[in-house]
Structure formats: C-alpha cells, structure tokens
C-alpha positions as CSV (number, residue, x, y, z in Angstrom):
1,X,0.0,0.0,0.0
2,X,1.2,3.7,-1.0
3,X,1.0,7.0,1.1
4,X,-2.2,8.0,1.3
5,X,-4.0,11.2,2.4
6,X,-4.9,11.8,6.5
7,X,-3.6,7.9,7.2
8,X,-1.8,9.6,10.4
9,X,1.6,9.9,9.0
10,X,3.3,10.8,12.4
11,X,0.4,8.3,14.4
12,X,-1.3,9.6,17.3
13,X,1.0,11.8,18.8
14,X,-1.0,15.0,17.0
15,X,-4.2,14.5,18.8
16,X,-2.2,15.4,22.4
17,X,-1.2,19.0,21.3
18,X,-4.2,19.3,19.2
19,X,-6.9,18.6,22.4
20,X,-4.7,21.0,24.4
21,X,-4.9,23.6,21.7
22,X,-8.6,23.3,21.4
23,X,-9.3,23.7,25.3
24,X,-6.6,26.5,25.4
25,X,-8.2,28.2,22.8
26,X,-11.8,27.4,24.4
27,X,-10.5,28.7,28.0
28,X,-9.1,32.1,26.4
29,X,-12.3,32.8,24.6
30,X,-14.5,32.2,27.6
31,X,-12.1,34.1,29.9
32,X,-11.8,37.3,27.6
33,X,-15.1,37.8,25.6
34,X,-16.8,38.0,28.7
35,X,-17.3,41.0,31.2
36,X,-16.6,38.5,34.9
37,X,-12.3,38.9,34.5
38,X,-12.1,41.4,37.1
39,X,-14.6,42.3,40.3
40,X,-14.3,45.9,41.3
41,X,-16.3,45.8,44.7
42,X,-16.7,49.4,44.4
43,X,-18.6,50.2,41.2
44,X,-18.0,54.1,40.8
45,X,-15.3,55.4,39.3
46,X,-14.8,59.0,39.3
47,X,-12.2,58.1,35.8
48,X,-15.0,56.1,34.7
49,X,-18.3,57.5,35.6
50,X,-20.2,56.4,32.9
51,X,-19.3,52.6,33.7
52,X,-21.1,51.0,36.8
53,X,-21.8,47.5,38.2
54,X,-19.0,45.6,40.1
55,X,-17.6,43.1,36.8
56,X,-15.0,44.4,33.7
57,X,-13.7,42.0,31.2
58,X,-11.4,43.6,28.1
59,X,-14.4,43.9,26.2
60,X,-17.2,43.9,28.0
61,X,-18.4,45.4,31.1
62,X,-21.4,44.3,33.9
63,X,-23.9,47.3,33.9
64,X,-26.5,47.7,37.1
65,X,-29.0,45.7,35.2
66,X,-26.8,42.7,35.8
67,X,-26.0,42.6,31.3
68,X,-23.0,42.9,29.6
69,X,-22.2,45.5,27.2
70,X,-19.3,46.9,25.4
71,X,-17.3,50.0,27.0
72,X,-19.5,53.4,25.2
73,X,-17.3,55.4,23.4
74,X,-17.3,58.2,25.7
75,X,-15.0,56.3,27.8
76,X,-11.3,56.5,27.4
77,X,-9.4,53.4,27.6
78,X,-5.4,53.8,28.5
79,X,-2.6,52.2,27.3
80,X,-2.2,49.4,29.6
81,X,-5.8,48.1,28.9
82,X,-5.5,48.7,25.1
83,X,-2.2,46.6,25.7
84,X,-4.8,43.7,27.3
85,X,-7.0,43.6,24.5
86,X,-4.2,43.4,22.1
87,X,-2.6,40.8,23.6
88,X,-6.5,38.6,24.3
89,X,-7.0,39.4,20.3
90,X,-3.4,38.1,19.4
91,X,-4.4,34.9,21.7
92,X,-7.5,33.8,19.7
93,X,-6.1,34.7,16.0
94,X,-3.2,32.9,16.6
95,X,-4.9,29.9,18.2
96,X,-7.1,29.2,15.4
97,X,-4.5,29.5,13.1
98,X,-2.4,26.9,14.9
99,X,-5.3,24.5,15.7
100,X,-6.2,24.4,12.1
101,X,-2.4,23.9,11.1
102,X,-2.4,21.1,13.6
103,X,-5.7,19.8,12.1
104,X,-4.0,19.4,8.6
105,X,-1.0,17.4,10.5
106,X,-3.2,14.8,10.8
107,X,-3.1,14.2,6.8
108,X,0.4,15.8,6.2
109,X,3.0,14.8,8.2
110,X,5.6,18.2,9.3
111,X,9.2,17.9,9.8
112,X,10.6,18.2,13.2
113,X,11.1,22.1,12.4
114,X,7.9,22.4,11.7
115,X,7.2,21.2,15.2
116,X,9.1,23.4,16.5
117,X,7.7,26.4,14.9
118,X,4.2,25.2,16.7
119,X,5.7,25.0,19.8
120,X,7.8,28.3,20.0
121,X,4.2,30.2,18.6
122,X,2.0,27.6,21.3
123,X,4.8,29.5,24.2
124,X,4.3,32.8,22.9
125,X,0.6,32.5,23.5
126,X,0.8,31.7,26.8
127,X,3.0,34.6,27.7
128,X,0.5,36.8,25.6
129,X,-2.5,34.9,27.6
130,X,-0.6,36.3,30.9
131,X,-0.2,39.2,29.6
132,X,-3.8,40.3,29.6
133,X,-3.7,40.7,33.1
134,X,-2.1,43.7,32.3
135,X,-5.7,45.3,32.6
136,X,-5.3,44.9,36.2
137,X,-3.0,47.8,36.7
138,X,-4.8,50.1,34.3
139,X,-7.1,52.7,34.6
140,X,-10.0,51.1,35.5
141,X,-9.0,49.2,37.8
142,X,-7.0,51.9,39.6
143,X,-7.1,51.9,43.5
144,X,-6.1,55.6,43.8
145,X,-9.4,56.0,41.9
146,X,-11.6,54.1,44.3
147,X,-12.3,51.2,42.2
148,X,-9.6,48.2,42.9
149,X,-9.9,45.0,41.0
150,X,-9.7,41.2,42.0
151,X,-9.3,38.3,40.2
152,X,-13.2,37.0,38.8
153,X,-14.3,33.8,37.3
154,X,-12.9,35.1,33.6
155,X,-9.3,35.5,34.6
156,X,-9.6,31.8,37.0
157,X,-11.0,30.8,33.2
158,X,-7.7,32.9,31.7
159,X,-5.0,31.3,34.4
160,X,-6.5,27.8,33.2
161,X,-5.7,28.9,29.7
162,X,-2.1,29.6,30.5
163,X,-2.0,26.4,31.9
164,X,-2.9,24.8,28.6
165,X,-1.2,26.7,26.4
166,X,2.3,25.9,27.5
167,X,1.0,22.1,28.0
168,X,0.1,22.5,24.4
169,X,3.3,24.2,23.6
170,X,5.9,21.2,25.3
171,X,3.4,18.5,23.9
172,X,4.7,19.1,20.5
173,X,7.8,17.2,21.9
174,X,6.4,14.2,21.8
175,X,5.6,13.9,17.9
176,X,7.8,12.0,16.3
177,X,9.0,12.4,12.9
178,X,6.7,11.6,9.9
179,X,6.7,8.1,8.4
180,X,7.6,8.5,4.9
181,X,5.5,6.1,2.3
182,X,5.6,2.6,2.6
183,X,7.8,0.7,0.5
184,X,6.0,-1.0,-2.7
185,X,6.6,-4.9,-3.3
186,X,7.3,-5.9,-6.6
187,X,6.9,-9.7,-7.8
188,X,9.2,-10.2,-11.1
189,X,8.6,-13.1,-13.0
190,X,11.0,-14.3,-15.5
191,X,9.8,-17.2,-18.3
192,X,12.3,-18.4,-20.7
193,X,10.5,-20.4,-24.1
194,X,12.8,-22.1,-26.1
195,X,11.8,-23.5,-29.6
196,X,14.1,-26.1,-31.8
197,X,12.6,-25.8,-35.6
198,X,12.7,-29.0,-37.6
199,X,16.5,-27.5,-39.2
200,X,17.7,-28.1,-35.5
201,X,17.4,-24.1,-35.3
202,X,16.8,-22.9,-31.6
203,X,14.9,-19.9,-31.1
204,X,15.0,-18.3,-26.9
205,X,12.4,-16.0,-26.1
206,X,12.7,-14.7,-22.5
207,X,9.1,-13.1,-21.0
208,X,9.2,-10.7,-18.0
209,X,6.2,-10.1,-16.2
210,X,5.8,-7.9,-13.1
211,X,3.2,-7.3,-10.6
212,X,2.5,-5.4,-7.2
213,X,2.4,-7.9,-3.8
C-alpha cells in the first residue's frame, strides 16, 4: 500500500497538542469575551463614571442591570488596557491558526522544524494569555481612583488557559518524525520459451512479467 491522504503519517502523537490547543483556545475565549475577568467591589469610578456594576472583562463590562455590554465610546481606555485587548485578540487569531495547522497534520505529516515552529508560537501564547492581566494595573482598575480590582471567574477561566497553552506548547515534543510512504513490493517473474525448428534451429524467447504484492 502507497502513502495516502490523512492515514496519520506521524500516528497519534497530533491529537495530544491538538486537544490542548482546542481547550486553550476554548478557555481564552471564555475568559476574555466576557465582562466577569475582574470584580471591582466598588462600582464608581470618578475616571469612569459612565461605567457601573462591580464586573469588567477587556471587552465587555457588567452594567446595574446585571448585562454585559461593550465599553461606550465616551470612555477612554489607556494604554495598559488597550495593551490587554491586544494581547486577548493576538491569543484567539493565533490559536485558530495553529489548531487548524495542527488539524492538517493529521493528513500531512511536518518535519521536526515544523514542530518546533508550533511550539515556539503555542509559548508565545501563553505569555501573551498572561499578559492580559495587564488590565489589572490600568485605569480602571485603579485603587487611587476608588475602584480596585480582584481576580473573577474570567481571569480563574484565563489562568487555566495559561495552563494549557504551555501544555500544548511542550506537547509538541512528543511527535515524532513523519513516516515516509511505505515501501511498494514488486513480484518479477521471468519465463524463458525455447523453440528447436525441424532445421535443429533454436529460437530463446525470455518473457518478463511484473506485478505489485
């Protein structure tokens, strides 16, 4: 048998970093595209008066009603939080790209640089994952300004994702390389005929046949 397409050249060893990926990715989006990542037990903010309830996320904040909604555009976001969302949008782009790149590794074997590449980008999204807690010391969340913030259920949901991204990111590891195309058996058969005419003339004919085992 040849190589064929998505017959798990490198085995099973892609559906480790692949899993991890997919509930990295799962535990980032949950974390950051909601408004629980920080509780601010103090709801006014004389920075951010047009912002109250007691939840932000980097897109999203908790309004009195007890809904989410994104920030107005009367309110000035600093650098530090801009920083956040940079790094939470850099997080999901870059982990669909590589789960989808690890999907096709399934079908395609990749080279052990390859790997590599995966795993040094798989690291960098954990560090950029932490990094989102850089919200914490920005504006909004200033203590000087009456509103501190503590850790919520988005940024427990966020730590868990840094968890998994660098599992995701040493799991790649583990792959070995890709096995190349089997080796094709070939049965050769050789038939010699040899014919004596009535004149004593011999005649040799040599038949080769050849077929796949």
């Amino acid at each position: 048998m040849g190589f064929k397409c998505c017959d798990r050249p490198q085995g099973n060893h892609v559906f480790l970093p692949m899993l991890l990926t997919l509930v990295a990715l799962a535990l980032s989006n949950r974390a950051d595209r909601w408004c629980d990542y920080f509780y601010r037990p103090d709801s006014i903010n004389t920075y951010y008066p047009y912002i109250g309830g007691d939840q932000v996320g980097p897109w999203t904040y908790r309004a009195k009603n007890g809904n989410c909604y994104f920030y107005p555009d009367n309110v000035h976001l600093d650098t530090k939080f801009n920083a956040a969302r940079v790094f939470s949008m850099w997080t999901t782009l870059m982990g669909v790209v590589l789960l989808i790149y690890l999907s096709f590794s399934t079908c395609c074997g990749m080279t052990r640089g390859c790997w590599a590449f995966v795993g040094f980008f798989l690291l960098v999204n954990c560090l950029f994952e932490g990094l989102v807690f850089l919200m914490m010391s920005a504006t909004i969340c200033d203590p000087s300004l009456g509103t501190p913030c503590f850790l919520d259920t988005g940024a427990s949901f966020g730590i868990s994702a840094i968890v998994f991204w660098f599992l995701a990111g040493i799991s790649v590891a583990s792959v070995p390389a890709p096995v190349g195309p089997e080796p094709v058996v070939v049965e050769q058969t050789i038939t010699t005929t040899e014919t004596i005419a009535p004149d004593g003339t011999k005649t040799t004919t040599i038949e080769t046949t050849q077929h796949v085992v």
